[in-house]
C-alpha positions, 0 to 999 in steps of 0.5 A, a space after each residue: 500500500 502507498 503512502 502519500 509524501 508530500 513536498 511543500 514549499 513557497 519556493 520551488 520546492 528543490 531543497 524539501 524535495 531533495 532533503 525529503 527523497 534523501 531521507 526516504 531512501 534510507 527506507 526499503 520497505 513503505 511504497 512511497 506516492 510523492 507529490 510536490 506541492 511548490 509556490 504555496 505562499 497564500 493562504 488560498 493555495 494553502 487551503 487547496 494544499 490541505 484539501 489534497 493532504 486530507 484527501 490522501 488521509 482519508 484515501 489511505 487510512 495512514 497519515 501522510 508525511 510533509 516535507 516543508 520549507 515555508 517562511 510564510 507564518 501563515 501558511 506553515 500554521 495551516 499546515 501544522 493543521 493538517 494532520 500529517 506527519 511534518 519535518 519542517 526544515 526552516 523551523 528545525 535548522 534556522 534556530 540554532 543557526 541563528 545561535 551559532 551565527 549570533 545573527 538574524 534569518 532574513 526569513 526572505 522566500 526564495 532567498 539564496 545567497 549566491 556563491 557563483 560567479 558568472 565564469 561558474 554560469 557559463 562554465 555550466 553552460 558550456 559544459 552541458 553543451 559539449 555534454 549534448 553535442 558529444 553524446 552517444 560518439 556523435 561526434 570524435 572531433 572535440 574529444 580532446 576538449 573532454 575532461 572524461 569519456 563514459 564507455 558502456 554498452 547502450 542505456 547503461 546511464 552514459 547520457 544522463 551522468 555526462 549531462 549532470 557531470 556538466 550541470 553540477 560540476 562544470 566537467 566536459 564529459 563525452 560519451 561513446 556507447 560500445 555497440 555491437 559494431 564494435 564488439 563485431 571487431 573482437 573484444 577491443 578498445 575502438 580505434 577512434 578511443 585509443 588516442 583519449 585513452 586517458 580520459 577514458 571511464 566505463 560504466 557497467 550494469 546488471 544485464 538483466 537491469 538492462 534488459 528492462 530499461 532496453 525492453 522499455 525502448 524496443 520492446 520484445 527486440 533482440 536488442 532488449 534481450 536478455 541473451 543480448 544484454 548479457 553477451 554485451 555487458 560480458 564483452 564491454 567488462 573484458 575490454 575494461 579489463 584487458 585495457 586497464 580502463 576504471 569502471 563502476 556498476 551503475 545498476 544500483 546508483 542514482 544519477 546524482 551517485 554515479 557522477 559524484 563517485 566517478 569524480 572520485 575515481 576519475 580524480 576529477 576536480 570540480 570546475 565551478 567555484 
C-alpha cells in the first residue's frame, strides 16, 4: 500500500524535495506516492494544499508525511493543521543557526545567497553543451576538449551522468556507447578511443537491469534481450579489463551517485567555484 509524501514549499520546492527523497531512501520497505506541492505562499493555495493532504488521509487510512520549507507564518500554521506527519526544515535548522551565527534569518522566500560567479554560469553552460553535442560518439572531433569519456554498452546511464557531470560540476564529459559494431571487431578498445585513452571511464550494469530499461525502448527486440544484454555487458567488462580502463556498476546508483563517485575515481576536480 502507498503512502502519500508530500513536498511543500513557497519556493520551488528543490531543497524539501531533495532533503525529503534523501531521507526516504534510507527506507526499503513503505511504497512511497510523492507529490510536490511548490509556490504555496497564500493562504488560498494553502487551503487547496490541505484539501489534497486530507484527501490522501482519508484515501489511505495512514497519515501522510510533509516535507516543508515555508517562511510564510501563515501558511506553515495551516499546515501544522493538517494532520500529517511534518519535518519542517526552516523551523528545525534556522534556530540554532541563528545561535551559532549570533545573527538574524532574513526569513526572505526564495532567498539564496549566491556563491557563483558568472565564469561558474557559463562554465555550466558550456559544459552541458559539449555534454549534448558529444553524446552517444556523435561526434570524435572535440574529444580532446573532454575532461572524461563514459564507455558502456547502450542505456547503461552514459547520457544522463555526462549531462549532470556538466550541470553540477562544470566537467566536459563525452560519451561513446560500445555497440555491437564494435564488439563485431573482437573484444577491443575502438580505434577512434585509443588516442583519449586517458580520459577514458566505463560504466557497467546488471544485464538483466538492462534488459528492462532496453525492453522499455524496443520492446520484445533482440536488442532488449536478455541473451543480448548479457553477451554485451560480458564483452564491454573484458575490454575494461584487458585495457586497464576504471569502471563502476551503475545498476544500483542514482544519477546524482554515479557522477559524484566517478569524480572520485576519475580524480576529477570540480570546475565551478
Amino acid at each position: 500500500m502507498e503512502r502519500s509524501v508530500f513536498f511543500i514549499s513557497d519556493g520551488t520546492g528543490i531543497t524539501a524535495e531533495s532533503f525529503g527523497q534523501s531521507l526516504l531512501a534510507q527506507f526499503s520497505g513503505p511504497t512511497f506516492c510523492h507529490h510536490t506541492l511548490p509556490y504555496i505562499d497564500t493562504r488560498e493555495k494553502a487551503v487547496k494544499a490541505l484539501m489534497q493532504i486530507t484527501e490522501a488521509h482519508q484515501a489511505e487510512k495512514v497519515q501522510p508525511i510533509i516535507f516543508m520549507t515555508v517562511l510564510n507564518e501563515e501558511v506553515s500554521q495551516l499546515m501544522h493543521t493538517s494532520g500529517a506527519y511534518i519535518i519542517d526544515l526552516f523551523s528545525t535548522f534556522l534556530p540554532g543557526l541563528e545561535i551559532e551565527l549570533e545573527s538574524h534569518p532574513l526569513y526572505t522566500v526564495g532567498k539564496k545567497r549566491s556563491t557563483t560567479s558568472s565564469d561558474s554560469y557559463h562554465r555550466r553552460i558550456e559544459a552541458v553543451q559539449f555534454a549534448l553535442d558529444n553524446d552517444d560518439g556523435a561526434r570524435f572531433r572535440h574529444y580532446e576538449k573532454a575532461d572524461i569519456i563514459l564507455l558502456g554498452a547502450s542505456r547503461s546511464g552514459k547520457t544522463p551522468t555526462c549531462i549532470y557531470l556538466g550541470l553540477q560540476f562544470g566537467i566536459f564529459a563525452a560519451n561513446y556507447p560500445i555497440t555491437e559494431d564494435d564488439l563485431d571487431k573482437g573484444t577491443k578498445l575502438p580505434d577512434v578511443l585509443k588516442p583519449h585513452k586517458e580520459r577514458l571511464f566505463g560504466l557497467t550494469i546488471n544485464p538483466v537491469r538492462l534488459a528492462g530499461i532496453r525492453n522499455e525502448r524496443r520492446p520484445n527486440s533482440r536488442y532488449s534481450s536478455a541473451r543480448q544484454c548479457q553477451y554485451e555487458v560480458h564483452a564491454v567488462e573484458q575490454i575494461y579489463r584487458q585495457e586497464q580502463i576504471s569502471y563502476i556498476d551503475t545498476t544500483e546508483f542514482s544519477v546524482e551517485e554515479i557522477a559524484t563517485r566517478i569524480m572520485d575515481q576519475a580524480n576529477l576536480v570540480r570546475r565551478l567555484k
